[in-house]
PQR file of N, CA, C, O and H, with PARSE charges and radii, in Angstrom:
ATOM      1  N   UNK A   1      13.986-108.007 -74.575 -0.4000 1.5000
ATOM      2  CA  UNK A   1      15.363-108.414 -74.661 -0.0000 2.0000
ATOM      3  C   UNK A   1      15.851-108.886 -73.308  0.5500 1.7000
ATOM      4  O   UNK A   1      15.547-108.358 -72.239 -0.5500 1.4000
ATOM      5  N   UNK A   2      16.681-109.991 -73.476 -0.4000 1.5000
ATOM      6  CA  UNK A   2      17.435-110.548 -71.965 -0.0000 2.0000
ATOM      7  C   UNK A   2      18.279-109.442 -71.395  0.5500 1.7000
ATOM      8  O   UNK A   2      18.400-108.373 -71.992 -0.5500 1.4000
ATOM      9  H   UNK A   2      16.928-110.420 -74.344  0.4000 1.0000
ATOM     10  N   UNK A   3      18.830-109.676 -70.311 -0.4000 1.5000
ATOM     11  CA  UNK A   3      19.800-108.638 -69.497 -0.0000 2.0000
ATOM     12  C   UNK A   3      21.198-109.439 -70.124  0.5500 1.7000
ATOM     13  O   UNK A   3      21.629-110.592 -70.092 -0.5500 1.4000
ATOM     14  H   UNK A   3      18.732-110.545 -69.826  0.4000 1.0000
ATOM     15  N   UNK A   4      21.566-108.347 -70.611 -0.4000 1.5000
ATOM     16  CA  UNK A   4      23.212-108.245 -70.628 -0.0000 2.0000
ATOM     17  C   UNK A   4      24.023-108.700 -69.428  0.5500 1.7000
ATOM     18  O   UNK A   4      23.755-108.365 -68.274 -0.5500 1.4000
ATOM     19  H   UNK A   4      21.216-107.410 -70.637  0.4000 1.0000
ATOM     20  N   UNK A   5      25.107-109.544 -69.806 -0.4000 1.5000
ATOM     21  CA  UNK A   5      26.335-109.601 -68.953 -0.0000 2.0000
ATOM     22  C   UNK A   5      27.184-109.073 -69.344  0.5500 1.7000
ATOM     23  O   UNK A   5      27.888-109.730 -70.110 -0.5500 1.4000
ATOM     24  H   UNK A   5      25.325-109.816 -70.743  0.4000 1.0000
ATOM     25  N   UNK A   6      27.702-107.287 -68.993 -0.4000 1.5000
ATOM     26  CA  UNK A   6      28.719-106.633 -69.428 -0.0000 2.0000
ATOM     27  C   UNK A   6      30.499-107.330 -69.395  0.5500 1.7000
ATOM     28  O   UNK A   6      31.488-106.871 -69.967 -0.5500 1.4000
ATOM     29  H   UNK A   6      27.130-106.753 -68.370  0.4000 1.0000
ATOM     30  N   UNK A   7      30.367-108.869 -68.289 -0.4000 1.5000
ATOM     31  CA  UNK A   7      31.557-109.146 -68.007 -0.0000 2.0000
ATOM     32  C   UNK A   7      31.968-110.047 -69.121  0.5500 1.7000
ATOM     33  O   UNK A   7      31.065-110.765 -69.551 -0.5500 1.4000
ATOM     34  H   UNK A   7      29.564-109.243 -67.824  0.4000 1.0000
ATOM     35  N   UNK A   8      33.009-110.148 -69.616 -0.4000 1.5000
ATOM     36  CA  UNK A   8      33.554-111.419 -70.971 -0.0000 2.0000
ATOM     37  C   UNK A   8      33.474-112.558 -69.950  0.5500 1.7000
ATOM     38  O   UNK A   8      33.722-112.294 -68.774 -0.5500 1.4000
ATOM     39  H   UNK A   8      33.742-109.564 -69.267  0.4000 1.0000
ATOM     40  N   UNK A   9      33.127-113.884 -70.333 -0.4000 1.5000
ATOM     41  CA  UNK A   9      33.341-115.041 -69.948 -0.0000 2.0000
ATOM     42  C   UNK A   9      34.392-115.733 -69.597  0.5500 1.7000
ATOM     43  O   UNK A   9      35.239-116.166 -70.379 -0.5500 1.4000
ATOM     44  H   UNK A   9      32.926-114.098 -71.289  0.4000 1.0000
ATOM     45  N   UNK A  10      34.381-115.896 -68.136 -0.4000 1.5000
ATOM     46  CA  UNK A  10      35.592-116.830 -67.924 -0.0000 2.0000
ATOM     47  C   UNK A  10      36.935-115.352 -67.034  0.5500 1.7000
ATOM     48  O   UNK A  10      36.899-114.127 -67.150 -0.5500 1.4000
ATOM     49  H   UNK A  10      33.694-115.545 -67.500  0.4000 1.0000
ATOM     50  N   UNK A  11      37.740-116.083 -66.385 -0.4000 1.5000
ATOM     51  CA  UNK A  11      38.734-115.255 -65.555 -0.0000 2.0000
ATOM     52  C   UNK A  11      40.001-115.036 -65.795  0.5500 1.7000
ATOM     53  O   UNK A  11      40.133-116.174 -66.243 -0.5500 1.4000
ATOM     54  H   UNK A  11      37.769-117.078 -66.291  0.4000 1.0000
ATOM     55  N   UNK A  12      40.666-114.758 -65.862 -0.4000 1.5000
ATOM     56  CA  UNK A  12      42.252-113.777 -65.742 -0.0000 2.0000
ATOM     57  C   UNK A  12      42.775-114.379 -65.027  0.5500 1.7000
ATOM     58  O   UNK A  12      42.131-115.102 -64.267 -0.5500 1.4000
ATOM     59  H   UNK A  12      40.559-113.833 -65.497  0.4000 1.0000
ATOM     60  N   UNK A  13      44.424-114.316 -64.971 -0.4000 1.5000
ATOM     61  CA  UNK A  13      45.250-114.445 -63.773 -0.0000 2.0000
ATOM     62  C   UNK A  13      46.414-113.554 -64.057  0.5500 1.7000
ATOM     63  O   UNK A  13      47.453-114.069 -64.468 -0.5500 1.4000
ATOM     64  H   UNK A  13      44.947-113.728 -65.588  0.4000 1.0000
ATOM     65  N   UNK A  14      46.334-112.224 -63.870 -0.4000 1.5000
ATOM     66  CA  UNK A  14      47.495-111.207 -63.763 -0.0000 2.0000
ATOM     67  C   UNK A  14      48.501-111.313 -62.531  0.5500 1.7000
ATOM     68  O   UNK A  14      48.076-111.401 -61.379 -0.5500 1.4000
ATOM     69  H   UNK A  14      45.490-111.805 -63.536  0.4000 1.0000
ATOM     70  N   UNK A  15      49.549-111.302 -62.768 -0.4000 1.5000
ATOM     71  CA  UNK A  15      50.795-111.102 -61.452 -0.0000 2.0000
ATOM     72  C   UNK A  15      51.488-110.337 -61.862  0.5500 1.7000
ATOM     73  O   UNK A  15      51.962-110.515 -62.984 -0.5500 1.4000
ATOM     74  H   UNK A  15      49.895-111.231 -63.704  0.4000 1.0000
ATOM     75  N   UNK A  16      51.878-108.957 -60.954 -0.4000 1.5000
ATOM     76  CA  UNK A  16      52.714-108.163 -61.291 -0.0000 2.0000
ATOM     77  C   UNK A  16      52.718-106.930 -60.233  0.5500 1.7000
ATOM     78  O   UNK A  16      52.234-107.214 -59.137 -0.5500 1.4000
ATOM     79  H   UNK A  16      51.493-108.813 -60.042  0.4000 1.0000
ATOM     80  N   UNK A  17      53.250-105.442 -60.423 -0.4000 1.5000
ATOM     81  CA  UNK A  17      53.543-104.769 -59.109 -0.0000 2.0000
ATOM     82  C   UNK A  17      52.125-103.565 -59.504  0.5500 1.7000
ATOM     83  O   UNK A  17      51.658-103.374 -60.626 -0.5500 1.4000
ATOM     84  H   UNK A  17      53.643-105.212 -61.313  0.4000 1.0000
ATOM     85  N   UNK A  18      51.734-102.972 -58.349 -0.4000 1.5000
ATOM     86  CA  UNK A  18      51.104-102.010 -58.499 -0.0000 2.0000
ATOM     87  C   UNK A  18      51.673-100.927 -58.444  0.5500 1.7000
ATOM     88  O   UNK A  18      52.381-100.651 -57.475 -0.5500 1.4000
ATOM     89  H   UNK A  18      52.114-103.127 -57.437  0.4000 1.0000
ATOM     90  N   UNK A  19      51.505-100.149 -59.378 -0.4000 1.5000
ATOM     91  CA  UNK A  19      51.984 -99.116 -60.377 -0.0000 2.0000
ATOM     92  C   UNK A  19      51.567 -97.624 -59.392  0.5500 1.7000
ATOM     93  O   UNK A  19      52.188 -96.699 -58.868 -0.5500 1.4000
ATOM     94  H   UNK A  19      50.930-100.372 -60.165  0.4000 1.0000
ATOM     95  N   UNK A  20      49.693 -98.205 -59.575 -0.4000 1.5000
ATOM     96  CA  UNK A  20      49.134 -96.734 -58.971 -0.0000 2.0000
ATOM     97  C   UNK A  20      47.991 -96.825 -58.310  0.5500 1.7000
ATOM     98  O   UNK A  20      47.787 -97.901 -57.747 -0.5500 1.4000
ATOM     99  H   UNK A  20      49.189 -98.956 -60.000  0.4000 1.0000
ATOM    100  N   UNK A  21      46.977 -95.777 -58.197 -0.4000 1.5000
ATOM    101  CA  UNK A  21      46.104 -96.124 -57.288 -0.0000 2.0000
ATOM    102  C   UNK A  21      45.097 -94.422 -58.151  0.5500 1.7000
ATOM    103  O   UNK A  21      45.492 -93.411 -58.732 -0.5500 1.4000
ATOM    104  H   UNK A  21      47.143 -94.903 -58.654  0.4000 1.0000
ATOM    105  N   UNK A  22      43.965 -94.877 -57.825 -0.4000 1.5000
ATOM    106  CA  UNK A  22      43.310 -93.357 -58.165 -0.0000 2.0000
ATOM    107  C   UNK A  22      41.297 -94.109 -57.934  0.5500 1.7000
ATOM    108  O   UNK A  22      40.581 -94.643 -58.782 -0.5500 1.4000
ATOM    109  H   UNK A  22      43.644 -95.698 -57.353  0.4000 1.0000
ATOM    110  N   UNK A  23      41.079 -93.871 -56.795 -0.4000 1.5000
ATOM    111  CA  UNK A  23      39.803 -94.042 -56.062 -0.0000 2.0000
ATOM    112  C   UNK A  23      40.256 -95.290 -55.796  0.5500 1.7000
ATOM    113  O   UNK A  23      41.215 -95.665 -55.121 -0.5500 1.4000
ATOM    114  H   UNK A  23      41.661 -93.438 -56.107  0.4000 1.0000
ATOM    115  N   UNK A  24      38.986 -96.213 -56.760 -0.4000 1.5000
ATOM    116  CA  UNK A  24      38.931 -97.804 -56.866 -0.0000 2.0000
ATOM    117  C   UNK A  24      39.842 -98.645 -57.636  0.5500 1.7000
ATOM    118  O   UNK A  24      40.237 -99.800 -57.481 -0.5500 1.4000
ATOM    119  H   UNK A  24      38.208 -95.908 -57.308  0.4000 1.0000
ATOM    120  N   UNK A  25      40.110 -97.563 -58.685 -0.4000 1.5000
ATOM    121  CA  UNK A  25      40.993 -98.244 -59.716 -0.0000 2.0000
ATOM    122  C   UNK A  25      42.172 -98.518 -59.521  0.5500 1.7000
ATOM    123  O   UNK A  25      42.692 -97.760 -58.702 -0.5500 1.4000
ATOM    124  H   UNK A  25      39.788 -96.625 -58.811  0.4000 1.0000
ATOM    125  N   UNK A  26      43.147 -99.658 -60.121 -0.4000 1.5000
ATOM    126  CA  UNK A  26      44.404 -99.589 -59.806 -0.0000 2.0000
ATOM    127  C   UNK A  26      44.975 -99.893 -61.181  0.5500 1.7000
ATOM    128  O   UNK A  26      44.376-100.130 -62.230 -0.5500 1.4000
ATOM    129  H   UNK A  26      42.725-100.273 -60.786  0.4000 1.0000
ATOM    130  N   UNK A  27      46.293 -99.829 -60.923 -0.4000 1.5000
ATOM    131  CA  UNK A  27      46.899-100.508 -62.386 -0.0000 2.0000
ATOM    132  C   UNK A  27      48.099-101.095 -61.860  0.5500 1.7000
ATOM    133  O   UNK A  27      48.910-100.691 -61.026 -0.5500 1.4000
ATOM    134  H   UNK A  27      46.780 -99.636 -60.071  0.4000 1.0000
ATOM    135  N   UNK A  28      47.984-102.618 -62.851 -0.4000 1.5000
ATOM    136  CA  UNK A  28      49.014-103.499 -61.917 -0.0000 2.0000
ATOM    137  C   UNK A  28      49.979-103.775 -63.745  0.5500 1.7000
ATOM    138  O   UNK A  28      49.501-103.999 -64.857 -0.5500 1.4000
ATOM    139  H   UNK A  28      47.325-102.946 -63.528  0.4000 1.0000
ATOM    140  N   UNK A  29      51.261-103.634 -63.338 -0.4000 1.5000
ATOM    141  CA  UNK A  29      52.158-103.686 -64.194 -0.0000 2.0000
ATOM    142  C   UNK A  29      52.613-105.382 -64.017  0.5500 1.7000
ATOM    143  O   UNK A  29      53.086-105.832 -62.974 -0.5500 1.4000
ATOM    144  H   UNK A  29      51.650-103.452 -62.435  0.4000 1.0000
ATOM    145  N   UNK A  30      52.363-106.176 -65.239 -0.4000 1.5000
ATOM    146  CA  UNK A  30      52.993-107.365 -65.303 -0.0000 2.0000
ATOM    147  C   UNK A  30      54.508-107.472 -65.367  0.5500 1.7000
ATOM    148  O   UNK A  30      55.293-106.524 -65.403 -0.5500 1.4000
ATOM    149  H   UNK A  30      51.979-105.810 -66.086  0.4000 1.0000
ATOM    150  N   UNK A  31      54.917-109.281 -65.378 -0.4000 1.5000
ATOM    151  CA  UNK A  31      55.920-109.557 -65.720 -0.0000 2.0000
ATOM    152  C   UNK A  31      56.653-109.192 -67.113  0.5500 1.7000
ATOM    153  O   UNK A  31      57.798-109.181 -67.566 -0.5500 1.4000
ATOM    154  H   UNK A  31      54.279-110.051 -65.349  0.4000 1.0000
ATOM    155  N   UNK A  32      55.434-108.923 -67.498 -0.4000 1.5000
ATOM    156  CA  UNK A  32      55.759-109.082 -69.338 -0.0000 2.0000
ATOM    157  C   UNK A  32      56.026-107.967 -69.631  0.5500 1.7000
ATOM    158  O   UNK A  32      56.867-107.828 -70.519 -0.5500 1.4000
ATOM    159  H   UNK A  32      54.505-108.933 -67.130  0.4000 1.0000
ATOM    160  N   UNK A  33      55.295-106.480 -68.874 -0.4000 1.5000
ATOM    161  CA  UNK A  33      55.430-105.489 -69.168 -0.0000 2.0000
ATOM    162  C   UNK A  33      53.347-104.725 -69.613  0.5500 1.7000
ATOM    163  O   UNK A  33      52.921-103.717 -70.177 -0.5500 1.4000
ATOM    164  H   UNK A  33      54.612-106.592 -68.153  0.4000 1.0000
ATOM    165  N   UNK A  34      52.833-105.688 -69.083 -0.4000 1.5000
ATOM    166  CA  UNK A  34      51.232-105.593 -69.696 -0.0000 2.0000
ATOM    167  C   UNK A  34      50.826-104.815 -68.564  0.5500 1.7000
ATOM    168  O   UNK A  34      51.254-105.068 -67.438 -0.5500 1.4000
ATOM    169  H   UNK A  34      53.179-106.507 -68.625  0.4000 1.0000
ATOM    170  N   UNK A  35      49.964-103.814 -68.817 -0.4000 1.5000
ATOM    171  CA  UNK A  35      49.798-102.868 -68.171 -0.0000 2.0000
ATOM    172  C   UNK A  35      48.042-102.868 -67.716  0.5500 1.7000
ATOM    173  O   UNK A  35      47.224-102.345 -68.473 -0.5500 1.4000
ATOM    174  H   UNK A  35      49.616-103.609 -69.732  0.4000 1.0000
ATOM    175  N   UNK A  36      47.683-103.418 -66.605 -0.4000 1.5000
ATOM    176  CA  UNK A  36      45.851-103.945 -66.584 -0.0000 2.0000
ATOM    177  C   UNK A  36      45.423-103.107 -65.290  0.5500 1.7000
ATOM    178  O   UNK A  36      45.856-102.909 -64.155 -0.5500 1.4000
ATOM    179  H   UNK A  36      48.347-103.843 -65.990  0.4000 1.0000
ATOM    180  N   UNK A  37      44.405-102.747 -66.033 -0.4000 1.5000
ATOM    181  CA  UNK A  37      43.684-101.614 -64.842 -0.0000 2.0000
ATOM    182  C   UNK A  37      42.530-102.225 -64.500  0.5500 1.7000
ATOM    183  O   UNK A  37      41.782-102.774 -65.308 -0.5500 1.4000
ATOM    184  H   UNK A  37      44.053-102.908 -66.955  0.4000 1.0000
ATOM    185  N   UNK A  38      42.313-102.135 -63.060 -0.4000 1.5000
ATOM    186  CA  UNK A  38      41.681-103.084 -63.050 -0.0000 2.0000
ATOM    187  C   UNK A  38      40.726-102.274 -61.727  0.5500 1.7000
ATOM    188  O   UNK A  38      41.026-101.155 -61.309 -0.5500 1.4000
ATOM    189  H   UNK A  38      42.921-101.688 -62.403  0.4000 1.0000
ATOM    190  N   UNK A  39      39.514-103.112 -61.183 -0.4000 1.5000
ATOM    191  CA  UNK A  39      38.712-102.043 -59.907 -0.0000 2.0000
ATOM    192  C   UNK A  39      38.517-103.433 -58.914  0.5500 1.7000
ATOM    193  O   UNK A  39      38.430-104.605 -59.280 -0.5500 1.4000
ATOM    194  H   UNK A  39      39.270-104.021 -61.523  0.4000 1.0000
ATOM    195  N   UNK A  40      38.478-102.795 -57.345 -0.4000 1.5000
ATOM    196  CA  UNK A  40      38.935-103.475 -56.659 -0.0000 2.0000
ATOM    197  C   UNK A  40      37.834-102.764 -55.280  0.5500 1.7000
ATOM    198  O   UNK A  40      38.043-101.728 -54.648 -0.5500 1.4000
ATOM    199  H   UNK A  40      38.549-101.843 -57.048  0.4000 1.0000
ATOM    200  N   UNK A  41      36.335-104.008 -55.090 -0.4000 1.5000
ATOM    201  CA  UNK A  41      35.753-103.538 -54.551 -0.0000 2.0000
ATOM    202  C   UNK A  41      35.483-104.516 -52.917  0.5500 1.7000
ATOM    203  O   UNK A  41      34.955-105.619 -52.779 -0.5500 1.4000
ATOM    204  H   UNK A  41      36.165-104.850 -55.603  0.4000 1.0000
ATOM    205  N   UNK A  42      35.990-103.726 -52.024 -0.4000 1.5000
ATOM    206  CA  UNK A  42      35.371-105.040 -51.050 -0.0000 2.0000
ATOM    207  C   UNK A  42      36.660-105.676 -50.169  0.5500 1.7000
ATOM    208  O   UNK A  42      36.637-106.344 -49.136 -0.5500 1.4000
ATOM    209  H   UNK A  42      36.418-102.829 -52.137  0.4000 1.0000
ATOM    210  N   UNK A  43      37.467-105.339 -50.752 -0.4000 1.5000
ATOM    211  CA  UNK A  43      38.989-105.945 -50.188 -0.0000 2.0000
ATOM    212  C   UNK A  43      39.812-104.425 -49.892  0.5500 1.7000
ATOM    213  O   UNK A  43      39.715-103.295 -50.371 -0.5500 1.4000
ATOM    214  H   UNK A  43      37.485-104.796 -51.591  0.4000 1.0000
ATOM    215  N   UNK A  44      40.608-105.025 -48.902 -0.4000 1.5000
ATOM    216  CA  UNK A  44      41.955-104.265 -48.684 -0.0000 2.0000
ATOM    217  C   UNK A  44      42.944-103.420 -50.031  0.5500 1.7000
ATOM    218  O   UNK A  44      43.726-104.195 -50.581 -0.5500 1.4000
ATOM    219  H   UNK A  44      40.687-105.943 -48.513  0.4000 1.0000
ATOM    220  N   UNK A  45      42.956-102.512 -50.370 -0.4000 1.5000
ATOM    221  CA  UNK A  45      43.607-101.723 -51.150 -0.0000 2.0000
ATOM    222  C   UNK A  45      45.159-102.065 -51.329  0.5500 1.7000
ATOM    223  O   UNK A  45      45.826-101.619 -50.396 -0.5500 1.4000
ATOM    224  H   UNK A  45      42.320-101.882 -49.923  0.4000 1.0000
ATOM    225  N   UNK A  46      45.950-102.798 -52.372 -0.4000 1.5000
ATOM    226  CA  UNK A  46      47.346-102.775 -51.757 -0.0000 2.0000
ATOM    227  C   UNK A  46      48.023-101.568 -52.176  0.5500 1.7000
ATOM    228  O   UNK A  46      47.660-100.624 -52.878 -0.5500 1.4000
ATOM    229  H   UNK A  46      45.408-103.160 -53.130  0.4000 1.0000
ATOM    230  N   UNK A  47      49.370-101.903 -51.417 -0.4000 1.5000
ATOM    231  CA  UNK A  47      50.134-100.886 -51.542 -0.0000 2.0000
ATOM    232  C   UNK A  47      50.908-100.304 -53.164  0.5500 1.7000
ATOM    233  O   UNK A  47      51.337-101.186 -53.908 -0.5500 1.4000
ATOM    234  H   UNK A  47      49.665-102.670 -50.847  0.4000 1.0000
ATOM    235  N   UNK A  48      51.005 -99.157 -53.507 -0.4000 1.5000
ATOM    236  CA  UNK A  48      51.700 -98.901 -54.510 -0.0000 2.0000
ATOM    237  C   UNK A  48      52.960 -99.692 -54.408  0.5500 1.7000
ATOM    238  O   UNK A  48      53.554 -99.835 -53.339 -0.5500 1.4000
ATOM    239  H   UNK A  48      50.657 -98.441 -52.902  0.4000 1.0000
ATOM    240  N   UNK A  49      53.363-100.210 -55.553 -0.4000 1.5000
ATOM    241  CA  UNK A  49      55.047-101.327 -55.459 -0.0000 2.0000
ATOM    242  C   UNK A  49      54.788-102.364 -54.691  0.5500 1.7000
ATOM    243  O   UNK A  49      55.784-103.029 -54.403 -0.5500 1.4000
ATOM    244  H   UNK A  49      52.881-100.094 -56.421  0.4000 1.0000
ATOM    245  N   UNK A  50      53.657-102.769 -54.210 -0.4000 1.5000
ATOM    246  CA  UNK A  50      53.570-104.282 -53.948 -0.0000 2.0000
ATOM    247  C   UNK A  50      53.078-105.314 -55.325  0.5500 1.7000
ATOM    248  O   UNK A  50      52.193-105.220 -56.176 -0.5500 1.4000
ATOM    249  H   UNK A  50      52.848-102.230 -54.444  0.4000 1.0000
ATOM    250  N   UNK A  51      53.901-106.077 -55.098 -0.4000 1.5000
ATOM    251  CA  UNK A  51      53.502-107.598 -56.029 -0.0000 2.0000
ATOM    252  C   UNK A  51      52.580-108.389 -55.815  0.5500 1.7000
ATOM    253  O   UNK A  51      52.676-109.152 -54.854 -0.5500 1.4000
ATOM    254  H   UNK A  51      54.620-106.153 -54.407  0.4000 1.0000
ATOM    255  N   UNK A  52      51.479-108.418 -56.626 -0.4000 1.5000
ATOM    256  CA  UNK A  52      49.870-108.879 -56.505 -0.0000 2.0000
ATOM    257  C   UNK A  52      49.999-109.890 -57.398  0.5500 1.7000
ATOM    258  O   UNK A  52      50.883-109.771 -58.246 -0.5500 1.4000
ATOM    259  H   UNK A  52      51.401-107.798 -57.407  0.4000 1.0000
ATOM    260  N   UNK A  53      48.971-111.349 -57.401 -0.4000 1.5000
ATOM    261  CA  UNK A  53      48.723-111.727 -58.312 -0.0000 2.0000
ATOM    262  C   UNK A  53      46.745-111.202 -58.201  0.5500 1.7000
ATOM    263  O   UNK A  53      46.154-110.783 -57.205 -0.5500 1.4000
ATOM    264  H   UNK A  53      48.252-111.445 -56.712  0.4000 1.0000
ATOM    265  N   UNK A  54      46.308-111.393 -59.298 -0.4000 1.5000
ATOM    266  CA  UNK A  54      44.787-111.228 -59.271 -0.0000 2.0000
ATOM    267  C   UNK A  54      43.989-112.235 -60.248  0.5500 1.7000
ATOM    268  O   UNK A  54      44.651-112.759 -61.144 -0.5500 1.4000
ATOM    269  H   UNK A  54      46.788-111.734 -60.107  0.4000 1.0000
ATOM    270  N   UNK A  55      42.681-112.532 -60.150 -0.4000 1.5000
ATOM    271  CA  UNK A  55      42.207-113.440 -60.390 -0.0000 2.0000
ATOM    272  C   UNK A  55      40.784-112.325 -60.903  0.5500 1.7000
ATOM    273  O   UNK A  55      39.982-111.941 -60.051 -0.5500 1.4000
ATOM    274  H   UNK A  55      42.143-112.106 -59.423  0.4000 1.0000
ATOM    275  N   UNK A  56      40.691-112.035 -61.958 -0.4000 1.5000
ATOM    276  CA  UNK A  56      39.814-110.943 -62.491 -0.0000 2.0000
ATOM    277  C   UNK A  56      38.771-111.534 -63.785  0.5500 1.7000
ATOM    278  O   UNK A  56      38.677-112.688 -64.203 -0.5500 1.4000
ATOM    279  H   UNK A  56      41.342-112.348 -62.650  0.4000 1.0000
ATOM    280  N   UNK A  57      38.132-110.446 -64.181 -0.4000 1.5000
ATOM    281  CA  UNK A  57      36.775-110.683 -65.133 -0.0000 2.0000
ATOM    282  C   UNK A  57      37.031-109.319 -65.784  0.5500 1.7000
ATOM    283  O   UNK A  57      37.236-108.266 -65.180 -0.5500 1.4000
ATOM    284  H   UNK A  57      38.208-109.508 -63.841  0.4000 1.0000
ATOM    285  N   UNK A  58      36.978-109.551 -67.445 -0.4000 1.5000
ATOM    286  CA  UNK A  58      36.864-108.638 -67.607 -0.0000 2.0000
ATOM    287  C   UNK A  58      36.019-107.473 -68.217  0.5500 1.7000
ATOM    288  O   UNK A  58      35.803-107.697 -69.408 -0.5500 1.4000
ATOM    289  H   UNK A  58      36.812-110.406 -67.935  0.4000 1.0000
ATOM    290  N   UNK A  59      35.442-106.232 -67.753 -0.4000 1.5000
ATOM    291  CA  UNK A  59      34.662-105.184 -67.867 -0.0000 2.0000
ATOM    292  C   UNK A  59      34.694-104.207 -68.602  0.5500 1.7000
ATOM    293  O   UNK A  59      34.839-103.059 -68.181 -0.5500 1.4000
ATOM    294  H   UNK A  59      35.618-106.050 -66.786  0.4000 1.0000
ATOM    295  N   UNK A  60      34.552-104.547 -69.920 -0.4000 1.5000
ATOM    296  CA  UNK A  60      35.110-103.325 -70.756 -0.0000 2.0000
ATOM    297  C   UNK A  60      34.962-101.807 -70.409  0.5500 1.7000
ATOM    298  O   UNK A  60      33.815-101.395 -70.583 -0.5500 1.4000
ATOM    299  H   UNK A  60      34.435-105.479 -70.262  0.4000 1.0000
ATOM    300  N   UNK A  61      35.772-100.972 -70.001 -0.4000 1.5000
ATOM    301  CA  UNK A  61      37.342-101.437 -70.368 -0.0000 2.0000
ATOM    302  C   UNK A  61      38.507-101.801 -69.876  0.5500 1.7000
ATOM    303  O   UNK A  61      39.653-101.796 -70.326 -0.5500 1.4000
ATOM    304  H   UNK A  61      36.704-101.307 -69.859  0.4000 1.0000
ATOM    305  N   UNK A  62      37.747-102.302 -68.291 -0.4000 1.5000
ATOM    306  CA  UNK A  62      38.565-102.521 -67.164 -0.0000 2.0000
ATOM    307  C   UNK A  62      38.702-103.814 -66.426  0.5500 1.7000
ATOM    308  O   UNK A  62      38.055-104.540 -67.181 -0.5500 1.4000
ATOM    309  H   UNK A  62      36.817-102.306 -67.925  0.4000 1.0000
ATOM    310  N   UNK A  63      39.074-104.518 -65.544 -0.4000 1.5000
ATOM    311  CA  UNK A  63      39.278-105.673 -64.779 -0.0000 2.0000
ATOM    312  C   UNK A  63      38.308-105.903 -64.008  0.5500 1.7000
ATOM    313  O   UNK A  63      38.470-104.927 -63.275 -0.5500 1.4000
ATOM    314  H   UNK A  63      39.600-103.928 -64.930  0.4000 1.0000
ATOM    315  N   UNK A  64      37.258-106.518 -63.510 -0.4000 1.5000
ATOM    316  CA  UNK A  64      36.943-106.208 -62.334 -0.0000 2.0000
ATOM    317  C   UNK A  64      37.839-107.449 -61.324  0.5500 1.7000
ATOM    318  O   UNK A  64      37.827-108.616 -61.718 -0.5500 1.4000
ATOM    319  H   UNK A  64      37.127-107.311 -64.106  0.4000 1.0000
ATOM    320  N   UNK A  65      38.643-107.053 -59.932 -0.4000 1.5000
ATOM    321  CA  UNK A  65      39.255-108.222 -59.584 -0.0000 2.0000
ATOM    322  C   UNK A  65      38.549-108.804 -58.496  0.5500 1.7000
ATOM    323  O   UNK A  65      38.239-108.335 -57.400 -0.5500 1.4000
ATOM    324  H   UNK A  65      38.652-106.106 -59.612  0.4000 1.0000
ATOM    325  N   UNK A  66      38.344-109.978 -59.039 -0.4000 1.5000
ATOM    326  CA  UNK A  66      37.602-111.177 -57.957 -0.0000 2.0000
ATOM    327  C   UNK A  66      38.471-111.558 -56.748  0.5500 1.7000
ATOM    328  O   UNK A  66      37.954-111.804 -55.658 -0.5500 1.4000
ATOM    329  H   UNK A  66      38.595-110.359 -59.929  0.4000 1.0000
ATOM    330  N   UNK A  67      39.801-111.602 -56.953 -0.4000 1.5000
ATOM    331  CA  UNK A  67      40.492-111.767 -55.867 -0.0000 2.0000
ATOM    332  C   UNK A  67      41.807-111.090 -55.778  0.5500 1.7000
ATOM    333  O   UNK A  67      42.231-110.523 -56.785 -0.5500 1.4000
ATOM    334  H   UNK A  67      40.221-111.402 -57.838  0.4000 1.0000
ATOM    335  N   UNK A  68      42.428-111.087 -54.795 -0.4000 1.5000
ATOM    336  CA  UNK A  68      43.856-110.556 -54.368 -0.0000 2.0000
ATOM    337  C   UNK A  68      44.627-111.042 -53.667  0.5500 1.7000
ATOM    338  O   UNK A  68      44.240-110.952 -52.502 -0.5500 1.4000
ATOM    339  H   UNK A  68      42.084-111.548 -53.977  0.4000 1.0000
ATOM    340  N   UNK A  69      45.852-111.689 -53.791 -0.4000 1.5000
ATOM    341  CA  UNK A  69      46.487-112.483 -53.290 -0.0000 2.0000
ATOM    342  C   UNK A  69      48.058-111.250 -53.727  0.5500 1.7000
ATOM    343  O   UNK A  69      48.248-110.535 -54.711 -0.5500 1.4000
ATOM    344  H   UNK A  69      46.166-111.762 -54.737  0.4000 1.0000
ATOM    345  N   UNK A  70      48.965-111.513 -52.376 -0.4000 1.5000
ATOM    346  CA  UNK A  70      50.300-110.997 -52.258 -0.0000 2.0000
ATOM    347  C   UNK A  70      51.123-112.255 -53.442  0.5500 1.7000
ATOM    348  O   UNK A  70      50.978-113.470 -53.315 -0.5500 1.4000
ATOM    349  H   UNK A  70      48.811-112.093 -51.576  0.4000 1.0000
ATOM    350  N   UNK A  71      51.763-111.747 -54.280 -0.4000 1.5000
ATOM    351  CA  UNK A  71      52.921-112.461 -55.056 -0.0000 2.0000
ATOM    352  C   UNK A  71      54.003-112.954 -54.193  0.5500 1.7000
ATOM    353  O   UNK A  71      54.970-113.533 -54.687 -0.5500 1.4000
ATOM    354  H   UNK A  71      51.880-110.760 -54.383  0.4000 1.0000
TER
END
């Protein structure tokens, strides 16, 4: 059998505030009210209540985020 790609095809673009923090994981609260948890390896950690947009893949059952940019 081939190797699996656990990631869904193709990328995300979430913008919204960070909620929380717990190790790697974060959870960023949208405009809409959508609530995406997402893991964040390799970059700067933001702050709880800062406004992120992210540019992610997703990992069932989580985000992984490719990038991080300040809103």
């Amino acid at each position: 059998m081939g190797e699996l790609d656990l990631f869904e095809p193709g990328t995300q673009i979430f913008t919204g505030t960070v909620r929380s923090w717990s190790g790697s994981f974060g959870e960023l609260v949208t405009d809409s009210g959508l609530a995406v948890i997402f893991v964040l390896q390799g970059q700067p950690q933001p702050q709880i209540g800062e406004r992120i947009t992210i540019s992610a893949r997703r990992f069932r059952p989580v985000y992984q985020a490719g990038t991080v940019t300040k809103a």
